[in-house]
C-alpha positions in Angstrom: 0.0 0.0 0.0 1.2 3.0 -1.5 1.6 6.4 1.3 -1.2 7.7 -1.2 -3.8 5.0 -0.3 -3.1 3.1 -3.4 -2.5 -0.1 -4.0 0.7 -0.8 -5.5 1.8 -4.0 -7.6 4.8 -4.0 -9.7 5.4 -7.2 -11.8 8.8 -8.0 -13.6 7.8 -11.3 -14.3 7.0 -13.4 -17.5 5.4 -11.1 -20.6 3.7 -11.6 -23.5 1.4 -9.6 -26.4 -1.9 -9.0 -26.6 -3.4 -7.8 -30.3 -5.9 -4.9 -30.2 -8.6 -7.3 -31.4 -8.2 -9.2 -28.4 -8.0 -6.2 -26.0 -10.9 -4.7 -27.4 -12.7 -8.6 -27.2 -12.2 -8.4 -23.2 -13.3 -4.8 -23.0 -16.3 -6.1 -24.5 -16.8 -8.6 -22.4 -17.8 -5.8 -20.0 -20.9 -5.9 -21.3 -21.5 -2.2 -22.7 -20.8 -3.0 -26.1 -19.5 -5.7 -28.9 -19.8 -8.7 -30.4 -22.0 -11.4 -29.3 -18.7 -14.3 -29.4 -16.4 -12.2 -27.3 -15.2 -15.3 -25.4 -14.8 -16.8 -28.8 -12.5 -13.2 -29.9 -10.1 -13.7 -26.9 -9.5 -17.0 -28.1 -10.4 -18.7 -24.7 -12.4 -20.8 -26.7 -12.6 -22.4 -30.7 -15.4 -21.2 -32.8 -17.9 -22.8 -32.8 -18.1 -23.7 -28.8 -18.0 -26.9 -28.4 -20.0 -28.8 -25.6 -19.0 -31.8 -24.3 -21.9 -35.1 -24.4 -20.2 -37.5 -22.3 -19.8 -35.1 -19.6 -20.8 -37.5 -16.2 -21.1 -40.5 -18.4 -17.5 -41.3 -19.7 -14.3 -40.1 -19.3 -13.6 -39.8 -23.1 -15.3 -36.3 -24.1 -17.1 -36.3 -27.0 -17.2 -32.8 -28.1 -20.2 -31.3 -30.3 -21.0 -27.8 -31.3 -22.9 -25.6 -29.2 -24.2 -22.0 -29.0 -23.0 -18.6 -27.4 -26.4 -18.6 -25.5 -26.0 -21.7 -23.7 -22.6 -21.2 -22.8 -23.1 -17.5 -21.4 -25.9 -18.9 -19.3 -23.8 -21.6 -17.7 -20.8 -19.2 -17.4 -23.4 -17.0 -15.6 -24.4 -19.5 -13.0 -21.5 -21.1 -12.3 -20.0 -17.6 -11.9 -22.7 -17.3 -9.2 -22.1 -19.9 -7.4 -18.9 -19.0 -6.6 -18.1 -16.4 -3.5 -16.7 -13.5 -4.9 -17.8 -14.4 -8.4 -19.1 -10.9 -9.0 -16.2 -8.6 -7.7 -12.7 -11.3 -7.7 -11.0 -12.2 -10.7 -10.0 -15.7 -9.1 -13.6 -16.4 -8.5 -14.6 -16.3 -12.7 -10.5 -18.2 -13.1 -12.1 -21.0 -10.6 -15.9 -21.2 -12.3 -14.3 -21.4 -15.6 -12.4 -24.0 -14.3 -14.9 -26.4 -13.3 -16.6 -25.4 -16.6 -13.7 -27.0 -18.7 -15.3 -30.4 -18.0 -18.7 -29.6 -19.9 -16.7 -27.3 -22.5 -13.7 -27.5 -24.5 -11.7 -24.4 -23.1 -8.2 -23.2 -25.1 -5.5 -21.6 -22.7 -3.2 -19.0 -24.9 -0.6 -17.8 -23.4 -1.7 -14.3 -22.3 -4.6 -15.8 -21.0 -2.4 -17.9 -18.1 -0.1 -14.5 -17.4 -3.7 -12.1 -16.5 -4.6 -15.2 -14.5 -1.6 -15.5 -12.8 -1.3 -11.3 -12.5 -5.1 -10.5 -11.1 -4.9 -13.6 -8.5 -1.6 -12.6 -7.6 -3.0 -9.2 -6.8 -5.9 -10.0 -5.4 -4.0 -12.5 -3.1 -2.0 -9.2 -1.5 -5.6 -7.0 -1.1 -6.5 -10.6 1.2 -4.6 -10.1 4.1 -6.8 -6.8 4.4 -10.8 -8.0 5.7 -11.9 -4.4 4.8 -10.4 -4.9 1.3 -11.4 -8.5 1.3 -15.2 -7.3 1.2 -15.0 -4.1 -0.1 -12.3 -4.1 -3.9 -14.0 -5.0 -6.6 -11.5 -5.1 -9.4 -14.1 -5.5 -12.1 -15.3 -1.5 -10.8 -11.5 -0.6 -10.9 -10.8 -1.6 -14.0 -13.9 -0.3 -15.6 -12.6 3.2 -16.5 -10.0 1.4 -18.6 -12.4 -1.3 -20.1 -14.2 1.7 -21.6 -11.6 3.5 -23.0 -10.6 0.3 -24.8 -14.5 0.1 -26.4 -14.2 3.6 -27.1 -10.6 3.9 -28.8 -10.9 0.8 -31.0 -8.1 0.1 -33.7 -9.2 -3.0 -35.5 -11.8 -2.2 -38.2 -14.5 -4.8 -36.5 -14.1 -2.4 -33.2 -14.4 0.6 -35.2 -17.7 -0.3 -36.5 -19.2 -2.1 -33.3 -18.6 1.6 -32.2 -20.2 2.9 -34.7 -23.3 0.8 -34.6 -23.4 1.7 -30.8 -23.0 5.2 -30.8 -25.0 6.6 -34.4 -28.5 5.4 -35.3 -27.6 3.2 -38.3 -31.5 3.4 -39.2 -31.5 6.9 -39.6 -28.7 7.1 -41.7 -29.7 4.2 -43.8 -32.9 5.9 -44.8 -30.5 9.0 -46.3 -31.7 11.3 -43.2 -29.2 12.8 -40.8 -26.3 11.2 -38.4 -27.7 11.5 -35.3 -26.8 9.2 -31.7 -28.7 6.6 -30.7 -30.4 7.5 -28.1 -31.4 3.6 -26.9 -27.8 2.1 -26.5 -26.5 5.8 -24.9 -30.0 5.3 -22.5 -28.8 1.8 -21.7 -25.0 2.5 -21.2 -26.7 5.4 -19.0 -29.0 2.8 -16.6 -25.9 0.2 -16.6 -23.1 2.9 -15.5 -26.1 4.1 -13.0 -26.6 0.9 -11.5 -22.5 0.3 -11.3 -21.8 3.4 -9.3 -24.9 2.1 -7.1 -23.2 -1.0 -6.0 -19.8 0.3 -5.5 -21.7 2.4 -3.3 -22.9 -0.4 -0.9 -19.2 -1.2 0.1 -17.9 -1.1 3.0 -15.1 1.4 2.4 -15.2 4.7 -0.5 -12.7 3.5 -2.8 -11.6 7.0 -5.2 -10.6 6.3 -8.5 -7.3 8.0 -8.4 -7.6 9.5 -11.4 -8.4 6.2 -13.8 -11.1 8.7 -15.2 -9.2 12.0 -15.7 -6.7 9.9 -17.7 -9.2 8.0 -19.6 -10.8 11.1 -21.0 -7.4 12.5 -21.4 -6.5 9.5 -23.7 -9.8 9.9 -25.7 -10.2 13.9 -26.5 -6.1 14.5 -26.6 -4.6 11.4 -28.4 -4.4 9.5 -31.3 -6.0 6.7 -29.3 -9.3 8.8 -29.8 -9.6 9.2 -32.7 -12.4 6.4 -33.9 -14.3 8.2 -31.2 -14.1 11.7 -32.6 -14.9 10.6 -36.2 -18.0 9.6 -34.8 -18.5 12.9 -33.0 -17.7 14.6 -36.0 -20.4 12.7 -38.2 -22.8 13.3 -36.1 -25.5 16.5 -37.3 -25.5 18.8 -34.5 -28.8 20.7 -34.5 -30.8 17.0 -35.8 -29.1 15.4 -32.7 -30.4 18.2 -30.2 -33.9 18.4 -31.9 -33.9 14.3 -31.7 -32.9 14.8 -27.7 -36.0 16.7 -26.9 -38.2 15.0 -28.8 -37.0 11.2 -28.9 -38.8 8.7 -26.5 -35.8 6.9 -26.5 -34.0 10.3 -25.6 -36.2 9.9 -21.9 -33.4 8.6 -19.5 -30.8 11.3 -20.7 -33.0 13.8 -20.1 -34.0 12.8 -17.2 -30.4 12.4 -15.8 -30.0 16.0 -17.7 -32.8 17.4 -15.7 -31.7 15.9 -12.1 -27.7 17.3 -12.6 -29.3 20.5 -13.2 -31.6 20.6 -10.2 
């Protein structure tokens, strides 16, 4: 623990590469934006998913295709089951373990070094009960995992951007560039309900200025600059006629309305 109140972890171990497709895959995996197959992306498992048949009937797996649905479900139980499963990296490493019986699971290996890195890290925070109950690292690392959706550099991320932040419909029909107001409204209610839990902890954990930096990286760099196409596309005046009139518009102007108050 840092004399600022931060936690500090330096690591001079083993290193490896990660390709922005894949960064932007576990960003994803967030669930503010994507692809549907972003386990699939990350290469933590083959496409298709394959299930396995003879799991609790032979030791021989017999693996047959399978769909993203199914697997997200199970992924989402087991994840429950386990204590910690929604705030502690280990937690997911350990339900995905016991899910490598029923599916076939690939380990690459960037994919063994964040393991190793976030259980490492989280092991230190354990010898503190207030941090024990209270760090989530999934909240700490959010600020990054949205400028990674945000700055994409692989043509796939630059359009799963685009499809998030600009009313495709709209456009397609030859009228103006304007945002869309139901995926901003959802990102709204999701980030809402984030800073809502973090809230029910036990200690007030600042951010240290993830979020300064973040928007730093996105209005001042090159990193940004998917992001500011899109801004720049975008029709001013249609976009603030569309955001007083637009049911969809509701939630932002309902949070526009309680800031101002």
């Amino acid at each position: 623990m840092g004399d600022d109140g931060r936690v500090v972890f330096l690591d001079f171990g083993l290193m490896d590469r990660v390709d922005f497709g894949i960064m932007e895959s576990c960003a994803a995996g967030q669930k503010l934006a994507g692809p549907d197959d972003n386990v699939s992306d990350v290469r933590f498992t083959p496409k298709p998913l394959m299930k396995n048949m003879a799991y609790g009937k032979s030791k021989t797996p017999q693996y047959e295709p399978c769909g993203n649905e199914e697997f997200a479900v199970a992924v989402g139980e087991q994840i429950e089951m386990e204590a910690g499963g929604q705030s502690r990296f280990g937690a997911m490493a350990v339900a995905l373990k016991k899910l490598s019986d029923r599916y076939l699971m690939l380990t690459p290996p960037f994919i063994a070094l964040l393991c190793r890195t976030f259980i490492t890290l989280e092991g230190l925070l354990g010898d503190d009960p207030a941090l024990v109950e209270s760090y989530n690292v999934y909240q700490k690392s959010l600020p990054f995992a949205i400028s990674r959706l945000l700055s994409p550099r692989t043509r796939k991320g630059c359009r799963a951007l685009r499809a998030t932040l600009l009313d495709g419909a709209q456009a397609s029909q030859g009228g103006a560039t304007i945002p869309n107001w139901s995926s901003l409204s959802t990102l709204l209610t999701a980030g809402s309900q984030t800073e809502a839990d973090a809230e029910d902890g036990l200690l007030d954990f600042a951010d240290l200025g993830a979020e300064a930096a973040v928007q730093r990286r996105l209005l001042r760099t090159a990193e940004g600059a998917a992001l500011r196409r899109v801004l720049f596309d975008i029709d001013i005046f249609e976009a603030c006629r569309s955001f007083l009139t637009s049911p969809d518009a509701a939630p932002l102007r309902a949070a526009a309305i309680g800031s101002l108050a």
